[in-house]
C-alpha positions as CSV (number, residue, x, y, z in Angstrom):
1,X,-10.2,-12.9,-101.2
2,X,-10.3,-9.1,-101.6
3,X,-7.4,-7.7,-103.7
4,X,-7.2,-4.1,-102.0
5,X,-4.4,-2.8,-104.6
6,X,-6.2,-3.8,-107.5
7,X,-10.0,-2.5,-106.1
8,X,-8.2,1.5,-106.0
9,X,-6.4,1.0,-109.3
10,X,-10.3,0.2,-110.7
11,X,-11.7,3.3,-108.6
12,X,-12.0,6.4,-110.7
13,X,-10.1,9.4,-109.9
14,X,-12.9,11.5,-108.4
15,X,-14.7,8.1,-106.5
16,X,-11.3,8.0,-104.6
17,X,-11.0,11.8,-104.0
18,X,-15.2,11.4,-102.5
19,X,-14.3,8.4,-100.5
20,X,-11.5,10.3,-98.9
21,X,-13.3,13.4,-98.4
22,X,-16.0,11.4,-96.4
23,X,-13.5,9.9,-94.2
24,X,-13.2,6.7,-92.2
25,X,-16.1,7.1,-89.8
26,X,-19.0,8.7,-92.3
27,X,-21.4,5.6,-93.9
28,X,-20.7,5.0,-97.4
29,X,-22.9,6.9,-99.7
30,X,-25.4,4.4,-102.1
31,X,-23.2,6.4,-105.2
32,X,-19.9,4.7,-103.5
33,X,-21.4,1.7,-103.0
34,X,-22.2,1.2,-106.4
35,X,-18.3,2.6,-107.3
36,X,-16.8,-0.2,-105.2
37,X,-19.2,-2.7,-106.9
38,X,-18.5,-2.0,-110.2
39,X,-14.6,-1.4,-109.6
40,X,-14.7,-5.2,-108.0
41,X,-16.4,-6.3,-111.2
42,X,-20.1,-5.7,-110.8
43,X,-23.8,-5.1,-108.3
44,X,-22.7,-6.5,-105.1
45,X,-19.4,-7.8,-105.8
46,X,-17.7,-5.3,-103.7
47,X,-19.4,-6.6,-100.6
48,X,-16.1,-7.8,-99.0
49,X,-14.2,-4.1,-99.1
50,X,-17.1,-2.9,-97.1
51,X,-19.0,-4.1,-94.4
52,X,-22.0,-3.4,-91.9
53,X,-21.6,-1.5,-88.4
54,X,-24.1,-1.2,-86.7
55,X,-27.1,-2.9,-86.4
56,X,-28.7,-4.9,-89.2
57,X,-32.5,-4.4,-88.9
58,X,-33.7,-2.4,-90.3
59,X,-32.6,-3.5,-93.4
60,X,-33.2,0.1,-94.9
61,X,-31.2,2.1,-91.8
62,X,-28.0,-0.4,-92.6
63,X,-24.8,1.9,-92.7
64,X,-22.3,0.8,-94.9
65,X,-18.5,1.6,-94.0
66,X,-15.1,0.3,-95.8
67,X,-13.3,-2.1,-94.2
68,X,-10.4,-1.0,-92.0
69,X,-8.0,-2.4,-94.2
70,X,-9.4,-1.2,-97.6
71,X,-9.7,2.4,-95.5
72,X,-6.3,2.4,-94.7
73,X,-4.9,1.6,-98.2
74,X,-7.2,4.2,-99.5
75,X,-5.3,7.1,-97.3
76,X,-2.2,5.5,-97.5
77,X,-2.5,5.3,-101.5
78,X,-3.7,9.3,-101.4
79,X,-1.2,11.1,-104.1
80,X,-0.2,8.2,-105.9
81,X,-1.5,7.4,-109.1
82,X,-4.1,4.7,-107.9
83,X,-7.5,4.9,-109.6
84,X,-5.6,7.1,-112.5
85,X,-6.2,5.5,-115.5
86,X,-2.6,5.6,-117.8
């Protein structure tokens, strides 16, 4: 199960200010994957806060986007201290 709260707190400062500048509709950069991986503990453990659209072959032209959940928890967390270290 994906623990959404927890995933941002783990999100640096700036991976949250790029993953809001890119928006809800833009892929996920490979940079962003590899934030969300290691803020869910690790390569390819973030797979459940993002998923696939499109389609998936080529396995090379795959576009990654957050989940409509985890994207809506990201804007909705924007000026709190999520992903701020204390």
């Amino acid at each position: 199960m994906c623990d959404i709260p927890g995933l941002l707190v783990r999100l640096e400062a700036e991976d949250l200010t790029r993953l809001r500048e890119a928006g809800t509709e833009n892929p996920l950069e490979p940079g962003m994957i590899a934030a969300i991986d290691a803020a869910a503990g690790g390569p390819g453990e973030g797979r459940g806060y993002y998923v696939v659209k499109g389609s998936l072959y080529p396995v090379e032209a795959r576009e990654y986007h957050l989940r409509e959940d985890v994207a809506e928890a990201l804007l909705a967390s924007e000026g709190t201290s999520a992903g701020v270290a204390s």
